[in-house]
C-alpha positions as CSV (number, residue, x, y, z in Angstrom):
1,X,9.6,-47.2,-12.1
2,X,9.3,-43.8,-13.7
3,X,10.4,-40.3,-12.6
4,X,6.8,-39.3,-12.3
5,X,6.4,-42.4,-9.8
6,X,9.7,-41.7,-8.1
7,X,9.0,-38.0,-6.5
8,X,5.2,-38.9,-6.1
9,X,6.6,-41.5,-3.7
10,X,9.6,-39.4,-2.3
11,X,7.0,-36.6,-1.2
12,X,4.6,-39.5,0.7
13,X,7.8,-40.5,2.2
14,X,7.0,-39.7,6.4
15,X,10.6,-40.9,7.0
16,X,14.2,-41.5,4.9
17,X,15.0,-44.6,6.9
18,X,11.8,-46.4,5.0
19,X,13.0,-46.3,1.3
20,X,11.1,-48.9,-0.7
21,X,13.3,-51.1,-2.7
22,X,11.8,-50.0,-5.9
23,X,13.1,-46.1,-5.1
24,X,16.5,-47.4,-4.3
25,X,16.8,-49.3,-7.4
26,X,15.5,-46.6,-9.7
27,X,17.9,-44.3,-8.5
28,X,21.0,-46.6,-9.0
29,X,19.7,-45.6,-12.6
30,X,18.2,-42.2,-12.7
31,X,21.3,-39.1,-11.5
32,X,18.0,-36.4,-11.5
33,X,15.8,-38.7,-9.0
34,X,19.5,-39.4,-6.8
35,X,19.8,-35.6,-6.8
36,X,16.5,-35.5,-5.9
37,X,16.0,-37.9,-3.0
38,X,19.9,-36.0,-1.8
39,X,18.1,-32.4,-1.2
40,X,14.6,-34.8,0.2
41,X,17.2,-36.1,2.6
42,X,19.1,-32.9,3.6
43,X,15.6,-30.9,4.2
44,X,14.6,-34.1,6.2
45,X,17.8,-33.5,8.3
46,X,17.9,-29.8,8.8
47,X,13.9,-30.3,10.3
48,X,15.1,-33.3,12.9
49,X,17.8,-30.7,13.8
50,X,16.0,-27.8,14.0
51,X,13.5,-29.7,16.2
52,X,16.5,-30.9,18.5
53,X,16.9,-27.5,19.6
54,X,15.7,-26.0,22.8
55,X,15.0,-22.7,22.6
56,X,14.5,-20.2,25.4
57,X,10.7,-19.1,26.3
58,X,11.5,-15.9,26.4
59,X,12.8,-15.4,23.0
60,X,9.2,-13.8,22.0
61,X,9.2,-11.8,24.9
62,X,12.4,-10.3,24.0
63,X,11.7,-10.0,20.2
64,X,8.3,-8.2,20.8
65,X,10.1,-6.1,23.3
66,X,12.8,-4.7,20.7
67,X,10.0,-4.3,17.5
68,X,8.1,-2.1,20.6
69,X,11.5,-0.1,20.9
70,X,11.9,0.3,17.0
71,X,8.3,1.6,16.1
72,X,7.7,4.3,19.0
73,X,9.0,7.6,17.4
74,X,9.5,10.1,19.6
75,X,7.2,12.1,21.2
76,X,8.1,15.2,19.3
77,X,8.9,14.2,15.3
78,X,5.5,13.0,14.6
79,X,3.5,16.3,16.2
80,X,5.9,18.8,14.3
81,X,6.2,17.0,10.9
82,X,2.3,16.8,11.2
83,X,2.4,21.3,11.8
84,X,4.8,21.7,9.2
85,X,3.6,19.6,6.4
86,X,0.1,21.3,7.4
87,X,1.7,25.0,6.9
88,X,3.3,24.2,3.8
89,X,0.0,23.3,2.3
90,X,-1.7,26.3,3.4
91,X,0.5,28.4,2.4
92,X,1.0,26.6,-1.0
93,X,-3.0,26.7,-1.0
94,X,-3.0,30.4,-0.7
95,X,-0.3,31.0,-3.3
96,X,-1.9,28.7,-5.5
97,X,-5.5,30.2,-4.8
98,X,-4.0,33.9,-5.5
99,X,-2.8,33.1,-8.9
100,X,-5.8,31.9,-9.7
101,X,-8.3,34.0,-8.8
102,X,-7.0,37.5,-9.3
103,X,-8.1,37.5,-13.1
104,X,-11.2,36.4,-12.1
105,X,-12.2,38.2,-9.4
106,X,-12.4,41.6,-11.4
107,X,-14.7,40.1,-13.8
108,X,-16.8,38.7,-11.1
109,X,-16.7,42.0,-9.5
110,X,-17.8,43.9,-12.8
111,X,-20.6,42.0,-13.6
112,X,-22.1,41.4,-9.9
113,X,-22.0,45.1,-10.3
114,X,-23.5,45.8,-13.3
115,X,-26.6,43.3,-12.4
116,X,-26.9,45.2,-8.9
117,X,-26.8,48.5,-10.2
118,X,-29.5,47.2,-13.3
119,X,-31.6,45.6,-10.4
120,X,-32.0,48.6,-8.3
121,X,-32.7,51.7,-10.9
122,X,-35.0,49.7,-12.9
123,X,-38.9,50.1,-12.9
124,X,-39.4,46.1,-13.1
125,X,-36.7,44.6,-11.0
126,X,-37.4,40.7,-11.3
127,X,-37.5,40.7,-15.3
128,X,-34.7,43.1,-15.4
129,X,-32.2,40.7,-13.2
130,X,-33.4,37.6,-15.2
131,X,-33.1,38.6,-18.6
132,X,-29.3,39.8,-17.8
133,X,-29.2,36.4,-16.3
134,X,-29.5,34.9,-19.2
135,X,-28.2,36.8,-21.8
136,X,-24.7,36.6,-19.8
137,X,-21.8,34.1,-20.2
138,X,-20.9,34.5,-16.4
139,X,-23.4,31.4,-15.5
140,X,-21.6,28.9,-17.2
């Protein structure tokens, strides 16, 4: 028998009191397929034990019970981490959004002036505020 053959067989097996004779004599021979039928056998005996066991029907109760205990937080954490974390971004938004757009503004302020005041003292209005329109850098 082969080594191939030997686990093939030793994985079928349902129960380690029905070793065929071939098995037995191949691993008389073979120390990898002894060492291997060894840990087969121990598994097979730590899953009758575990089987032997009686085990109290209220286990489950008890262990949903504590994972319920574990995940509430308390009333309070999650309400004021959630106010705080939402203050720090507004006011990081609003520092953030002042550095940015106090260069800018001015500019924005010049020009929107410049076409306002071109728009309103000029004898042909529409023309006027589209030809500043387009000869300015602002709309891009």
């Amino acid at each position: 028998m082969k080594c191939k053959d030997f686990n093939s067989q030793l994985a079928m097996l349902q129960d380690m009191g029905e070793i065929p004779a071939e098995m037995q004599e191949h691993m008389k021979h073979c120390d990898s397929c002894n060492e291997a039928f060894e840990k087969t056998h121990l598994l097979f005996d730590f899953v009758k034990e575990e089987k032997s066991q009686k085990v109290s029907p209220f286990v489950t109760t008890r262990i949903m019970g504590q994972i319920e205990r574990v995940e509430k937080p308390s009333w309070f954490t999650r309400p004021a981490l959630v106010v705080v974390m939402s203050i720090a971004v507004l006011v990081l938004g609003f520092f953030s959004a002042s550095l940015f757009s106090a260069q800018e503004s001015s500019k924005l302020a010049d020009s929107t002036e410049i076409i306002a005041t071109d728009y309103f003292f000029s004898e042909n209005p529409g023309s006027q505020l589209e030809e500043i329109w387009l000869n300015s850098y602002s709309y891009e």
